[in-house]
N, CA, C and O of each residue as an XYZ file, in Angstrom:
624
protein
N      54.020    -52.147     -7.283
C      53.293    -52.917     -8.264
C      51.844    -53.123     -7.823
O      50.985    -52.981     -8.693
N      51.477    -53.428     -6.631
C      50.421    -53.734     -6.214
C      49.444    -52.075     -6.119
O      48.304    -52.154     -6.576
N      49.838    -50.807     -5.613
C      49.537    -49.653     -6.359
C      48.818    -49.608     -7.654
O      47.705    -49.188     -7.971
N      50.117    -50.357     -8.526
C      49.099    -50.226     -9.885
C      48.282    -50.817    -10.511
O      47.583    -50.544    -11.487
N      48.451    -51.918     -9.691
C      46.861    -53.124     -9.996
C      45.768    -52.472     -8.972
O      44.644    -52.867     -9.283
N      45.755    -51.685     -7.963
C      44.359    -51.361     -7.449
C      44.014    -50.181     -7.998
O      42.845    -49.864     -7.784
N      45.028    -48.990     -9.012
C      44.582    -47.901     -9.757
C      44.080    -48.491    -10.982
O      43.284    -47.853    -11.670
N      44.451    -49.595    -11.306
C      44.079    -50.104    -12.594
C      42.775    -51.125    -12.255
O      41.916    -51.281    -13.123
N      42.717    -51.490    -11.566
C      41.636    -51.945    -11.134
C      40.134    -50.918    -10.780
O      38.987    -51.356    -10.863
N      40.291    -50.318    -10.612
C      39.454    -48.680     -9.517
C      39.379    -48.268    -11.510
O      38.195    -48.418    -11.814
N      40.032    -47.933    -12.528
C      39.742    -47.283    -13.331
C      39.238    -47.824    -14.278
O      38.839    -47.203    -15.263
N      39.155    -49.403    -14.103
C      38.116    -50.514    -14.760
C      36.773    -50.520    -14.303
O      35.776    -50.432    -15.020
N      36.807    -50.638    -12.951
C      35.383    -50.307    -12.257
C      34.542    -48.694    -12.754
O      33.332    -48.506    -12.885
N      35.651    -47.731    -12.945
C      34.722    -46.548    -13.105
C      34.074    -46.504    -14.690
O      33.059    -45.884    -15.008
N      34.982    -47.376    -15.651
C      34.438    -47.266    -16.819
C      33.482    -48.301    -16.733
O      33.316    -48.266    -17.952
N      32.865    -49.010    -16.449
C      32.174    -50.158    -16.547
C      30.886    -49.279    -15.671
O      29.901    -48.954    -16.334
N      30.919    -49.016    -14.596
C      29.922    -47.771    -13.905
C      29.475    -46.674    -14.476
O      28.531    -46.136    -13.896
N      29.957    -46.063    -15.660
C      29.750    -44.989    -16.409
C      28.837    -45.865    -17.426
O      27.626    -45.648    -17.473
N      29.637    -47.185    -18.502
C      28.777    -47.607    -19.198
C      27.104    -48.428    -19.096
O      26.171    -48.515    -19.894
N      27.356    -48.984    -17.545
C      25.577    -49.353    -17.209
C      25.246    -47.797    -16.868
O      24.174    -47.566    -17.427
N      25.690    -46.650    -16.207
C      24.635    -45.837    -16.029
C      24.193    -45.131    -17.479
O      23.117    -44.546    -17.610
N      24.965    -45.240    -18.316
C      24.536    -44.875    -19.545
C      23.475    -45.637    -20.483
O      22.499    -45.193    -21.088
N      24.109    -47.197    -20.378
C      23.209    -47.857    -20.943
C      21.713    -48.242    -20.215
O      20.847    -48.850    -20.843
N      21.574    -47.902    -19.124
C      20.380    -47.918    -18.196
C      19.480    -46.645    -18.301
O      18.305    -46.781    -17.958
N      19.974    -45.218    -18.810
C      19.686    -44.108    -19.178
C      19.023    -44.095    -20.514
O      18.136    -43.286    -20.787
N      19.527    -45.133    -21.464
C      18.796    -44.830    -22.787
C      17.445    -45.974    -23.063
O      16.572    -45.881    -23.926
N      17.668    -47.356    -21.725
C      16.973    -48.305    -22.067
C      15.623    -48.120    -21.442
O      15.057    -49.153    -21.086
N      15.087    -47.119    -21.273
C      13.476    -46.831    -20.848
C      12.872    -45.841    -21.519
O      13.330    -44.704    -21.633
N      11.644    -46.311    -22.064
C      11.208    -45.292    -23.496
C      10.357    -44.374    -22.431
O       9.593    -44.654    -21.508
N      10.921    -42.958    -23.076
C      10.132    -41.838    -22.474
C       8.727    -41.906    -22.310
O       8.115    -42.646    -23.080
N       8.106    -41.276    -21.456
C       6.672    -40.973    -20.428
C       6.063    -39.911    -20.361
O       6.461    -38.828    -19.932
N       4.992    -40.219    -20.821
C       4.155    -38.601    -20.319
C       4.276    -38.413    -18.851
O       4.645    -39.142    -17.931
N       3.768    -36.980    -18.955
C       3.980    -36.669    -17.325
C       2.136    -37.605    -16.704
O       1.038    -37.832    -17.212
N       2.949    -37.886    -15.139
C       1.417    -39.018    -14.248
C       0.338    -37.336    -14.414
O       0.255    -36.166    -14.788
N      -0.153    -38.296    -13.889
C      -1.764    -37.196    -13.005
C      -1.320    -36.009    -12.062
O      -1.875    -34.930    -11.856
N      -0.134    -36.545    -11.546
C       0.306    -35.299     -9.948
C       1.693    -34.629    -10.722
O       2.257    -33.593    -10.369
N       2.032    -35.405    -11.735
C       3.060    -34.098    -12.148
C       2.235    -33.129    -13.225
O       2.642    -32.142    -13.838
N       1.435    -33.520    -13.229
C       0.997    -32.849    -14.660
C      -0.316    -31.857    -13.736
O      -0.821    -30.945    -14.390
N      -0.790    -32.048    -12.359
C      -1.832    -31.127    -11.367
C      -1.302    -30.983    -10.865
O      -0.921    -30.103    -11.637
N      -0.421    -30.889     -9.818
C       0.328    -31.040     -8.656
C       1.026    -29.289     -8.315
O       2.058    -29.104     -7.670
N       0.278    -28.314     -8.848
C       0.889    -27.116     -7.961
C       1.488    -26.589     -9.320
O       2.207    -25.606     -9.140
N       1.378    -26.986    -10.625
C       1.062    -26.553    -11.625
C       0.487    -25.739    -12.506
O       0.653    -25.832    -13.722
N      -0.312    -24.787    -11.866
C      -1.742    -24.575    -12.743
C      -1.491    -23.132    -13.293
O      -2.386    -22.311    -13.493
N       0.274    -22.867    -13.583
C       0.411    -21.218    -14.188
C       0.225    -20.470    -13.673
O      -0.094    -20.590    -12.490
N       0.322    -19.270    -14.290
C       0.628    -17.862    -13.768
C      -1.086    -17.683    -13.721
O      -1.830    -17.944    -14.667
N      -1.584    -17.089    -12.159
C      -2.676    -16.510    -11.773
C      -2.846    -15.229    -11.728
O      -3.730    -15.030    -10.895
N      -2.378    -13.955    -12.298
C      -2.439    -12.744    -12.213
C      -4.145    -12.177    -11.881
O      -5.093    -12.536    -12.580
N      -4.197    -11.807    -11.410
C      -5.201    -10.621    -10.817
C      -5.690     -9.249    -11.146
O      -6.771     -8.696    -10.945
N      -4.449     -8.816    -11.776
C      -4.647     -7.248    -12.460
C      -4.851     -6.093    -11.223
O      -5.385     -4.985    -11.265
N      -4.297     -6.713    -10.276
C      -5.259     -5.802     -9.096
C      -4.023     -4.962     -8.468
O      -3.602     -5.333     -7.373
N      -3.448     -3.901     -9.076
C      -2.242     -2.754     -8.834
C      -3.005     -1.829     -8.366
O      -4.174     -1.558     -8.637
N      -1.960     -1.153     -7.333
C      -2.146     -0.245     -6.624
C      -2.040      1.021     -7.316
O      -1.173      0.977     -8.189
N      -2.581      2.041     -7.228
C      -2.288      3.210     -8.053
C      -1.030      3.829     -7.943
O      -0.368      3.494     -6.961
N      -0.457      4.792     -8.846
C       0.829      5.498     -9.394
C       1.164      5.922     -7.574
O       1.949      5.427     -6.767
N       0.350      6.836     -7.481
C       0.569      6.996     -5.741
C       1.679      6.530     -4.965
O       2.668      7.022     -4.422
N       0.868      4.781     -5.189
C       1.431      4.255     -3.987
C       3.403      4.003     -4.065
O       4.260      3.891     -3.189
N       3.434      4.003     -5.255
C       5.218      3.879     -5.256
C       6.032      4.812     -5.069
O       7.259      4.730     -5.026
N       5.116      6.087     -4.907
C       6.031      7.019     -4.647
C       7.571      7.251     -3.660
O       8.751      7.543     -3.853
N       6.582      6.879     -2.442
C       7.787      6.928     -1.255
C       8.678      5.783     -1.209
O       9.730      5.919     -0.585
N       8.435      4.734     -1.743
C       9.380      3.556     -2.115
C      10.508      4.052     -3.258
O      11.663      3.648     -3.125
N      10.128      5.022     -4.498
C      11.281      5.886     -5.050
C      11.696      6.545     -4.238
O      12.811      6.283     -3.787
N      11.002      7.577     -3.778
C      11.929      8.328     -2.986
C      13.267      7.789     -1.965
O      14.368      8.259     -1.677
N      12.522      6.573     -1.617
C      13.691      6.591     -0.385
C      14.757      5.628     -1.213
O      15.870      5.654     -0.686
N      14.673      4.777     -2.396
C      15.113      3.904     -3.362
C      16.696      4.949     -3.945
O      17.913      4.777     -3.890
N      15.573      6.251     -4.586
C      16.700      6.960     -4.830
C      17.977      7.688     -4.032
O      19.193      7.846     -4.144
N      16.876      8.016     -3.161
C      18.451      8.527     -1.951
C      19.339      7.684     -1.379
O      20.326      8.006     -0.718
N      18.864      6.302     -1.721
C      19.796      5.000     -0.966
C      20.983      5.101     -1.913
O      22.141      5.355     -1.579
N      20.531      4.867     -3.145
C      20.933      4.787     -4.141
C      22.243      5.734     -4.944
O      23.164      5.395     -5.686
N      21.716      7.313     -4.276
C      22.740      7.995     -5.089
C      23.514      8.012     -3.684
O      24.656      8.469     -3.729
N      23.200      7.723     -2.869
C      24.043      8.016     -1.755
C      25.025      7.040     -1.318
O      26.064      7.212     -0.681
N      24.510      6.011     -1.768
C      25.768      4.626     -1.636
C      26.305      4.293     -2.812
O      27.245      3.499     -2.812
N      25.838      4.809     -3.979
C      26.586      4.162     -5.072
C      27.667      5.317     -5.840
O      28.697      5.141     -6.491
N      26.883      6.631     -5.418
C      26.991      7.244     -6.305
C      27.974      8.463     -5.281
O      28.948      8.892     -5.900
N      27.881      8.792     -4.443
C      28.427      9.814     -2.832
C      27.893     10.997     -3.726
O      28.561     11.924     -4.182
N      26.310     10.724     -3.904
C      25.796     12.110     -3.935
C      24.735     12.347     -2.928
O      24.068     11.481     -2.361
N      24.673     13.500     -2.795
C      23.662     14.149     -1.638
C      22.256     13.735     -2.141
O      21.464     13.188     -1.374
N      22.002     13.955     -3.217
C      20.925     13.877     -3.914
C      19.605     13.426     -3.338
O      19.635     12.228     -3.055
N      18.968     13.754     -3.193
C      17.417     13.401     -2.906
C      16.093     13.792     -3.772
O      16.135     14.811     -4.461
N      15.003     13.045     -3.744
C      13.867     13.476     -4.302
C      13.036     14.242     -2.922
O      12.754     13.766     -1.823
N      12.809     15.510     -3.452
C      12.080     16.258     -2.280
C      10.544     16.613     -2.638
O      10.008     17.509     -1.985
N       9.858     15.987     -3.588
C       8.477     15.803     -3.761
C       7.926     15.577     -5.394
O       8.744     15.677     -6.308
N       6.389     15.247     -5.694
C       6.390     14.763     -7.015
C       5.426     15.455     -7.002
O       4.812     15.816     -5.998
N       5.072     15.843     -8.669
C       4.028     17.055     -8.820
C       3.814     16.163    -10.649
O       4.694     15.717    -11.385
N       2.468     16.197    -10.821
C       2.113     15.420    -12.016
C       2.248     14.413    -12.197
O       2.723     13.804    -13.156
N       1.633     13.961    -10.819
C       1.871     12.156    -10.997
C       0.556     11.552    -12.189
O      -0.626     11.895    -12.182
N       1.354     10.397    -13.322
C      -0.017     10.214    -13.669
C       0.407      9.069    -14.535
O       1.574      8.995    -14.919
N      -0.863      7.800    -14.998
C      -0.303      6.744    -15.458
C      -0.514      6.955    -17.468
O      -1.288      7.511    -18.247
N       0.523      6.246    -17.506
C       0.872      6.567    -18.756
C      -0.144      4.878    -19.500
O      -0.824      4.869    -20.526
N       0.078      3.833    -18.671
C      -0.797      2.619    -19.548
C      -0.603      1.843    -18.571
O       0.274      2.006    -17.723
N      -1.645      0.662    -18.617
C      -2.096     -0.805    -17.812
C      -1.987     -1.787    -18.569
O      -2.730     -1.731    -19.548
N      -1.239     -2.815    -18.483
C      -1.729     -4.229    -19.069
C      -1.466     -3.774    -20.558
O      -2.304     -4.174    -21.366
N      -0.437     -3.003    -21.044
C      -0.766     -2.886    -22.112
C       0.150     -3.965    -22.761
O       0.981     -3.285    -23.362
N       0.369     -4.913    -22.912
C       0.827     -6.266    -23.697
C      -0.194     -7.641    -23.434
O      -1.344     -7.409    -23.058
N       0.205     -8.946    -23.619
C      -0.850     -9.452    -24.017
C      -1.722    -10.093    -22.389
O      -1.148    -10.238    -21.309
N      -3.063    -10.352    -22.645
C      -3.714    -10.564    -21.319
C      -3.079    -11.607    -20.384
O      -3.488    -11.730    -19.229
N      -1.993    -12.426    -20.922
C      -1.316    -13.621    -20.140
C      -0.147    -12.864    -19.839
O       0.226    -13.258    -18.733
N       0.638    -11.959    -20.267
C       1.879    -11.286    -19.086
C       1.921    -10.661    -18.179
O       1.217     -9.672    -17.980
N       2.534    -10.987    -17.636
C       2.518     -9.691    -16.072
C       1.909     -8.924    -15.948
O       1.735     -8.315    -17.003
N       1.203     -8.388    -14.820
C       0.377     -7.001    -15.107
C       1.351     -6.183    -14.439
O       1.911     -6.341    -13.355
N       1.482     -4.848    -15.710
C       2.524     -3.473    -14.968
C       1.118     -2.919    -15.260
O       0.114     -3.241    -15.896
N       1.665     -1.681    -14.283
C       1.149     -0.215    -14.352
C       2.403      0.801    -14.609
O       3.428      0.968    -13.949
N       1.984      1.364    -15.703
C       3.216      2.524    -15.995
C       2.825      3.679    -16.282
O       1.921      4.091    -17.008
N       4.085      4.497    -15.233
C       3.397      5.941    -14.646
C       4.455      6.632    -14.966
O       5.499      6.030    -15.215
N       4.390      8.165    -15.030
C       5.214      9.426    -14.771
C       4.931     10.204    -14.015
O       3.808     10.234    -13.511
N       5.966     11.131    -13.699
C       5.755     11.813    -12.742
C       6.992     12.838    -12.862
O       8.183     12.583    -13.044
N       6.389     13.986    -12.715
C       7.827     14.889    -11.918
C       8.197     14.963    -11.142
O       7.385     15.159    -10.238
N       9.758     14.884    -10.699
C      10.050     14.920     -9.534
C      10.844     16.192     -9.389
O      11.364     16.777    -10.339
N      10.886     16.478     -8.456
C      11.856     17.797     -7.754
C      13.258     17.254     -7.241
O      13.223     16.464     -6.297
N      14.200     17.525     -7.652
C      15.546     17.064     -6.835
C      16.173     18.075     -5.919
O      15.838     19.260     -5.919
N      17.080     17.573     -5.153
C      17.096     18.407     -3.988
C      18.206     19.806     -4.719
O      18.336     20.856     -4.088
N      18.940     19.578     -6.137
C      19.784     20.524     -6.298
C      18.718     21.394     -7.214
O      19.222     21.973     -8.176
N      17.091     21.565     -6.984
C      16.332     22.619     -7.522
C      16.149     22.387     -8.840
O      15.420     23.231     -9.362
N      16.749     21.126     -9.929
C      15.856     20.963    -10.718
C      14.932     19.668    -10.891
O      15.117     18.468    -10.686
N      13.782     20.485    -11.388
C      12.530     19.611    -11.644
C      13.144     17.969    -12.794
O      13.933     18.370    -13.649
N      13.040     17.290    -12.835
C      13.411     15.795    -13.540
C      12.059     14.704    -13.492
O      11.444     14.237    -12.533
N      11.896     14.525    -14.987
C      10.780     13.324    -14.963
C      11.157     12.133    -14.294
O      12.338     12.108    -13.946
N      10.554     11.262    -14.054
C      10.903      9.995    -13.355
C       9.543      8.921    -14.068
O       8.344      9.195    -14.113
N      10.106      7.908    -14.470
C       9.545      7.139    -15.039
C       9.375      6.084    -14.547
O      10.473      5.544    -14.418
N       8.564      5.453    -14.179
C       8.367      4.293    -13.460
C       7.231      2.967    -13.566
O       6.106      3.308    -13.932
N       7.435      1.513    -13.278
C       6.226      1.233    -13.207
C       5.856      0.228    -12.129
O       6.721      0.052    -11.271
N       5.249     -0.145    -12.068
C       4.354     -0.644    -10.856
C       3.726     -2.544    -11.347
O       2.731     -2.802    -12.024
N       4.763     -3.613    -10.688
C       4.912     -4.973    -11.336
C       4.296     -5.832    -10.410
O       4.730     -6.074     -9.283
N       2.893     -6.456    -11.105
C       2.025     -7.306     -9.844
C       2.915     -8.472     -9.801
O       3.298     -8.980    -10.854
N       3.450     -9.163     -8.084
C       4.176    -10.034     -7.795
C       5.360     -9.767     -8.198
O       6.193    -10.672     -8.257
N       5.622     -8.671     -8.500
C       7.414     -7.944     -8.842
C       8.323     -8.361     -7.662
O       9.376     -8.978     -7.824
N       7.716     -7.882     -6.169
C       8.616     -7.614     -5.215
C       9.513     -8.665     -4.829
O       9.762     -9.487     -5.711
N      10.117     -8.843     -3.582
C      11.192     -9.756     -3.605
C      10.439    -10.597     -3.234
O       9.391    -10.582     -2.590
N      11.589    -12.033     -4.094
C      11.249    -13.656     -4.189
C       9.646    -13.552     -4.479
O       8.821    -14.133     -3.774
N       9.321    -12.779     -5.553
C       7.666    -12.994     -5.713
C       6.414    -12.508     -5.114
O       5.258    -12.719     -5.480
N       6.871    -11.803     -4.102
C       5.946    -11.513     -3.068
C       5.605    -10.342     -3.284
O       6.605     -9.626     -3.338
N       3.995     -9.391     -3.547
C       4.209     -7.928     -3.231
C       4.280     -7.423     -4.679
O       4.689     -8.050     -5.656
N       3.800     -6.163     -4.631
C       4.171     -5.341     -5.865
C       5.983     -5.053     -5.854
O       6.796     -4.842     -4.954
N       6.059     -5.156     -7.123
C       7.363     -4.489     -7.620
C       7.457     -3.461     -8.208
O       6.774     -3.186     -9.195
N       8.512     -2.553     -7.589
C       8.944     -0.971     -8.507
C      10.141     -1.080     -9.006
O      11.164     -1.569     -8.528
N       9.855     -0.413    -10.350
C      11.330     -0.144    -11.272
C      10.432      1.091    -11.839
O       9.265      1.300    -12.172
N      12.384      2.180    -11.701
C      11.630      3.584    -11.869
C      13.366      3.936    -12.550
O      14.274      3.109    -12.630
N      13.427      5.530    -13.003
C      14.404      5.897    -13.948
C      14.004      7.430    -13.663
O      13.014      8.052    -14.049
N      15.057      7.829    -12.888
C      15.022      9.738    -13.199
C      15.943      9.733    -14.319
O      16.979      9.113    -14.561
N      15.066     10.853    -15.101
C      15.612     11.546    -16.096
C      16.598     12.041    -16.064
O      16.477     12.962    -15.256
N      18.025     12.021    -16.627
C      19.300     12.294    -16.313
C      20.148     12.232    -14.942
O      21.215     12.794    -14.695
N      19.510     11.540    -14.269
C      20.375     10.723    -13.242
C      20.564      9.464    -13.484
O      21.235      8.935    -12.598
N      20.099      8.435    -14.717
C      20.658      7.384    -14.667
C      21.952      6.893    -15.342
O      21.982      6.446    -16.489
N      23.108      7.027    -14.460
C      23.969      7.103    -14.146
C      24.658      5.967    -14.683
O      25.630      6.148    -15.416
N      24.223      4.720    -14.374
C      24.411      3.585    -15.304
C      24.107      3.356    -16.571
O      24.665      2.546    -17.312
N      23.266      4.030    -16.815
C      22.219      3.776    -18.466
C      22.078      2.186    -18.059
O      22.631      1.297    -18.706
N      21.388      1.988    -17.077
C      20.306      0.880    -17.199
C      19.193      0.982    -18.021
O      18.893      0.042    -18.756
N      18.405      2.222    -17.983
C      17.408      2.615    -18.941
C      17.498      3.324    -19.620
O      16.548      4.075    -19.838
N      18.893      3.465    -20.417
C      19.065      4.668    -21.907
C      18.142      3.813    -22.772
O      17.721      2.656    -22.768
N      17.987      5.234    -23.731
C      18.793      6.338    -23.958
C      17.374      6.786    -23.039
O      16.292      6.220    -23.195
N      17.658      8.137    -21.860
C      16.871      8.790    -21.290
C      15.675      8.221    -21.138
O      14.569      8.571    -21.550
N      16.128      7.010    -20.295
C      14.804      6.206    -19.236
C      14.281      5.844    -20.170
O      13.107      5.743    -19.814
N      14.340      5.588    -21.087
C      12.779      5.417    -22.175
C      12.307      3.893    -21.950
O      11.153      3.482    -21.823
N      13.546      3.147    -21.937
C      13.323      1.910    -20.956
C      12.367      1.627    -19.877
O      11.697      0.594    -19.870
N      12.318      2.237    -19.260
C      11.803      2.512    -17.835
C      10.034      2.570    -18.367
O       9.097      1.783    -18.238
N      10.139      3.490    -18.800
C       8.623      3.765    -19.701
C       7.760      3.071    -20.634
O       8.370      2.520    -21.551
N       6.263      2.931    -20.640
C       6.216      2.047    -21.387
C       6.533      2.484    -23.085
O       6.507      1.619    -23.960
């Protein structure tokens, strides 16, 4: 008996604790944000526009893809060089989004055929924010259709 007077007791206390934190929740009329929430490390996206050329992502695909078909996929596969590297557009959406650079390129695969590769180049892409970011798509190796139909995704 005494059991059920301290569960019954304990489940009086929790409703009575639920109703002040509720009624204490609605009884303060909303606030603009102070001076330091509203400056305080706030001040938006600072983009720069300042990407590295098509170039530079190359060897970051290359070695991206052989990781890639080789652990996900148990193919031999490799990119064994790029021929017509060249950017397809900059900044082309509005002056406040991200700055990409988006490029093509041919690549050579190691089973002798030539495959476009589409890629682009994302200021503050890289990990946790830091660094350029690459996202790229060979032409009929994407295997997932992350970027169907035929990378076009990938492209701008």
């Amino acid at each position: 008996m005494r059991d059920v007077r301290a569960l019954a007791g304990l489940v009086r206390f929790g409703v009575m604790a639920l109703a002040v934190m509720a009624f204490a929740g609605t009884a303060a009329p909303a606030q603009a944000a102070n001076f330091l929430e509203l400056n305080f490390y706030l001040s938006g996206p600072r983009y720069d526009g300042d990407l590295p050329p098509c170039e530079a992502a190359l060897s970051r695909i290359q070695s991206r893809f052989s990781h890639k078909e080789g652990k996900f996929w148990n193919s031999a596969l490799e990119i064994t060089g790029f021929d017509d590297v060249r950017e397809i557009a900059f900044r082309p959406w509005q002056s406040n989004s991200i700055p990409r650079r988006f490029c093509t390129a041919t690549a050579m695969i190691s089973d002798g055929k030539p495959r476009r590769v589409n890629f682009s180049l994302i200021e503050d892409g890289g990990l946790a924010g830091y660094g350029t970011g690459v996202e790229f798509c060979v032409v009929g190796l994407d295997r997932n259709w992350a970027y169907n139909p035929a990378c076009k995704a990938a492209g701008y």
